[in-house]
C-alpha positions, 0 to 999 in steps of 0.5 A, spaced: 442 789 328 438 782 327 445 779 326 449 782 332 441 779 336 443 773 334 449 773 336 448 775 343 442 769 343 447 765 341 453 766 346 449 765 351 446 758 348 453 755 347 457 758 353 456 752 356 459 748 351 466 750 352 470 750 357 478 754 357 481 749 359 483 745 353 491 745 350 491 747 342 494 740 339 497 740 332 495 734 328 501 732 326 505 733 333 507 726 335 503 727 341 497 725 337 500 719 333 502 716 340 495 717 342 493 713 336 499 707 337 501 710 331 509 709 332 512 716 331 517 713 327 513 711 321 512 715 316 507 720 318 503 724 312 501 731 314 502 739 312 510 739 314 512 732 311 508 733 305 511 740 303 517 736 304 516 732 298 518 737 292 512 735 288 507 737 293 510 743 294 510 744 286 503 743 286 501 748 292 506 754 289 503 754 282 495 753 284 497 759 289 502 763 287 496 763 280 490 766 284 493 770 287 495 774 281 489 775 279 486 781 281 479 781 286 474 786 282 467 788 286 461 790 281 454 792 282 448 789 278 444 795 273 439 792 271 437 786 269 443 784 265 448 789 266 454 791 271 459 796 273 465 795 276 466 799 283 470 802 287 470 801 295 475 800 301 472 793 301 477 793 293 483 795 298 482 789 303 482 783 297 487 787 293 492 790 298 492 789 305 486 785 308 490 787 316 497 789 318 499 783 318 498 781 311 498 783 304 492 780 300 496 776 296 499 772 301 492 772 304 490 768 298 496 764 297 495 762 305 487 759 303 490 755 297 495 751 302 490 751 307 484 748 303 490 743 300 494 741 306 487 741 313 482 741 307 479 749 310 481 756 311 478 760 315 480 769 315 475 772 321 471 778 318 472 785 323 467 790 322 466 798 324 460 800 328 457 801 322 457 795 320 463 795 314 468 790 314 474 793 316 479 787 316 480 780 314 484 777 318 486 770 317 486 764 322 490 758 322 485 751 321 489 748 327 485 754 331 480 752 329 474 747 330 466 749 327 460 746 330 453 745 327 448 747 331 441 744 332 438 750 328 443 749 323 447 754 323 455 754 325 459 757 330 466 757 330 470 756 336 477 759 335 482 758 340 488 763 342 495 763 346 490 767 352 483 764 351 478 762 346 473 764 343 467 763 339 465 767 332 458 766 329 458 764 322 457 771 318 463 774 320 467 767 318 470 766 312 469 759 311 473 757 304 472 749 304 476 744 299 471 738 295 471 734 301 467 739 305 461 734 308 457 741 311 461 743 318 469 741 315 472 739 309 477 736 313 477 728 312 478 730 305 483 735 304 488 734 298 494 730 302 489 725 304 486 723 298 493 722 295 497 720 302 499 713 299 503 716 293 506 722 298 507 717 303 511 712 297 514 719 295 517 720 302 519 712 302 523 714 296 526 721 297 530 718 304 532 712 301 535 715 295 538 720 300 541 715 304 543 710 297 547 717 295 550 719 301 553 712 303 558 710 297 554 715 292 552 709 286 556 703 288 556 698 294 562 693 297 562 687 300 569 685 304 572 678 304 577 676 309 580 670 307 580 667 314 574 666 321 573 674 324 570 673 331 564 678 332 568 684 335 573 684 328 568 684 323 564 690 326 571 694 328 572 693 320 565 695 317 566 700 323 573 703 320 570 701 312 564 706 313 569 711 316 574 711 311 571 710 305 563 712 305 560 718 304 560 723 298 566 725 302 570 720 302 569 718 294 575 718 290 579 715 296 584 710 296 583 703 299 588 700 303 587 693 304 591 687 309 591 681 311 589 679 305 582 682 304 580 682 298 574 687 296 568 686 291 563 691 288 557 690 287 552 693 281 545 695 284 540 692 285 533 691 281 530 694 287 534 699 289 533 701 281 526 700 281 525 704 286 529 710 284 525 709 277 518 709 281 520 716 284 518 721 277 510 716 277 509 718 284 511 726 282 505 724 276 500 721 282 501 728 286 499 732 281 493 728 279 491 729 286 491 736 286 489 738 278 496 741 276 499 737 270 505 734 271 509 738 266 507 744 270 511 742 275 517 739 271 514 732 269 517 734 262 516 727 259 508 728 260 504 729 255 498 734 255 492 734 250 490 740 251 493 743 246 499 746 243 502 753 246 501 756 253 496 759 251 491 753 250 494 749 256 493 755 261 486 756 259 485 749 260 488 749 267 483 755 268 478 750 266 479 744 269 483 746 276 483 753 278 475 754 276 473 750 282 477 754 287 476 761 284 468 759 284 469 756 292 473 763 294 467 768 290 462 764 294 464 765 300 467 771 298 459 774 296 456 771 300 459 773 307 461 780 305 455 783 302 448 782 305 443 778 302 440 783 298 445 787 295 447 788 288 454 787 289 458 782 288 465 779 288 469 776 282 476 774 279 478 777 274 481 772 269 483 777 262 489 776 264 490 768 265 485 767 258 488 772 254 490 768 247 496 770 243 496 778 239 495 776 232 489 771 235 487 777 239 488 783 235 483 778 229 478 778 235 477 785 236 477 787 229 471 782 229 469 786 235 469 792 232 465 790 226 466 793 219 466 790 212 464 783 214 459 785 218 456 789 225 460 789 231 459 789 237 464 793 242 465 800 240 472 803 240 473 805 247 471 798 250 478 796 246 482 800 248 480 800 255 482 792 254 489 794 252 489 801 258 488 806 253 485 813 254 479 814 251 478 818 244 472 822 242 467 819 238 469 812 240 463 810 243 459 808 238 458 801 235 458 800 228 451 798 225 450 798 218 443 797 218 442 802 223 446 807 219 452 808 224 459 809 220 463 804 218 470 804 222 475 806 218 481 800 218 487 803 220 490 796 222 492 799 229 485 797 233 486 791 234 493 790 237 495 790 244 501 795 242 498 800 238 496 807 242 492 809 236 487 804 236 
């Protein structure tokens, strides 16, 4: 109730402030670059053209297409220390069908592209008359535009194909990227910190398309053994690139008269340079985004976080899928729950950090206890981490001291595959 009073003091302090009769403009419509005197020509660097750079696109379908594989679990705290997981409607809306529009993967994907390309995603929060967030329904960031208020708070105005309107922050989900300056993140969205190397990338995929499609690796020059007028010589570059150039007509027979004579020429040292630099800007990109190039196909890279899947996957955890999940999760508790709930949000990352099975099957042995020492999961806690059923007399922890039994070692309670843990 205080927050639907504050919304309505808050109508009425900004109604002013917006007028409906602005026209939604894209950013990287051409419009706005001739506003600016860009020339539309050039090479522009925004969300459409730089998904047309495959590294770039690479990037934002391993960064996505990750998180939103990892399941969004809801705890409550117990006590001091301990939690438990719960299950709710609101576990539904991140893990199934935020609204009938979405499904919750394609939800987390769309964040992820929208923080990397605009440098903020937004989803606005619907709630029921009491009070519970029935669905989330994301927004696109061009339709979007925050403003902070004297107070400090921000309000949202989010422009739509009949009217605009204006959303408090609470019922927004603002999931901003690193370059967020406390209203927007968009100065420093992905794309802009690395617009010169896709910008070069760019460069280079048109000119190597254009080098290939016109006579595919050679270049001719045609000498004529006498004075052609202007009008001569362009009919025969005219006819030569007819006849002879293009993926189409390679292979094609040359037929020369008049005592043409034609010359091959070898590449040149910029044509092959620049061909060459197009694997260093794929590097570049993905430095950008955190990704290791070898992730998306940079297979001449090295990585020193070790050897194996596993271990590369744990350190891209570590050190790139860390700063967007601890941004989402964020967002997430502090916006769905009150302030002083006990509830709270988090990604589940078993799955993504999960070593191989002789690795992991050491490690539950250990957990388990026994002959080296006390342990300090019981035997159901392992099961349940493999999704197996519960047996009786499996809840207790082995203590040595304190007189608990010792597990007998079967060699079947630490592997993943074992249904006789």
């Amino acid at each position: 109730m205080e927050k639907q009073g504050f919304f309505q003091r808050l109508v009425g302090r900004v109604k002013s402030a917006f007028r409906n009769d602005s026209t939604l403009v894209i950013s990287g419509d051409p419009k706005v670059l001739e506003l600016f005197g860009v020339n539309a020509g050039s090479i522009a660097v925004n969300e459409q053209t730089a998904m047309q750079v495959s590294a770039v696109s690479a990037c934002i379908q391993i960064l996505g297409g990750t998180i939103a594989s990892l399941p969004i679990h809801i705890y409550r705290n117990i006590g001091e220390e301990d939690r438990e997981r719960v299950k709710t409607p609101l576990s539904t809306l991140l893990n199934v069908e935020p609204c009938p529009a979405w499904t919750a993967s394609a939800m987390v994907e769309w964040w992820i592209r929208c923080v990397a390309l605009r440098g903020d995603a937004y989803t606005e929060i619907i709630r029921d008359g009491f009070g519970n967030v029935s669905r989330l329904v994301p927004l696109h960031p061009a339709t979007v535009t925050p403003v902070v208020l004297e107070d400090g708070h921000i309000i949202y105005k989010v422009v739509g194909s009949k009217k605009e309107r204006v959303i408090p922050d609470f019922r927004m989900l603002h999931i901003p990227g690193a370059g967020y300056d406390g209203t927007t993140g968009t100065s420093r969205s992905v794309i802009s910190d690395a617009a010169s190397s896709i910008r070069i990338a760019i460069a280079s995929d048109n000119h190597s398309e254009n080098f290939f499609s016109n006579g595919v690796t050679t270049k001719h020059a045609l000498k004529a053994p006498g004075v052609l007028t202007e009008e001569q010589v362009q009919a025969l570059r005219n006819r030569w690139k007819e006849k002879y150039t293009g993926i189409s007509n390679y292979g094609s027979p040359m037929v020369l008269t008049e005592g043409m004579d034609v010359q091959e020429l070898s590449m040149s040292s910029v044509d092959a340079e620049l061909l060459a630099s197009r694997k260093y800007q794929v590097i570049d990109i993905a430095r950008a985004f955190g990704v290791p190039p070898f992730m998306i196909g940079a297979q001449e890279t090295t990585t020193s976080w070790g050897t194996g899947i596993e271990q590369m996957t744990i350190g891209f955890v570590r050190f790139t899928l860390s700063r967007y999940l601890k941004r989402i999760q964020d967002e997430l508790n502090r916006k769905l729950f009150d302030t002083q709930s006990d509830m709270f949000v988090e990604f589940n990352l078993k799955g993504l950090l999960k070593g191989d099975a002789k690795a992991e099957g050491e490690s539950l042995r250990q957990a388990r206890g026994g002959s080296q020492g006390p342990g300090w999961m019981t035997l159901n806690e392992i099961r349940k981490i493999n999704n197996l059923p519960s047996i009786a007399g499996g809840d207790e922890i082995y203590d040595p001291i304190g007189g608990a039994n010792e597990p007998k070692d079967t060699g079947t309670n630490a592997g993943p595959d074992n249904q006789q843990a």
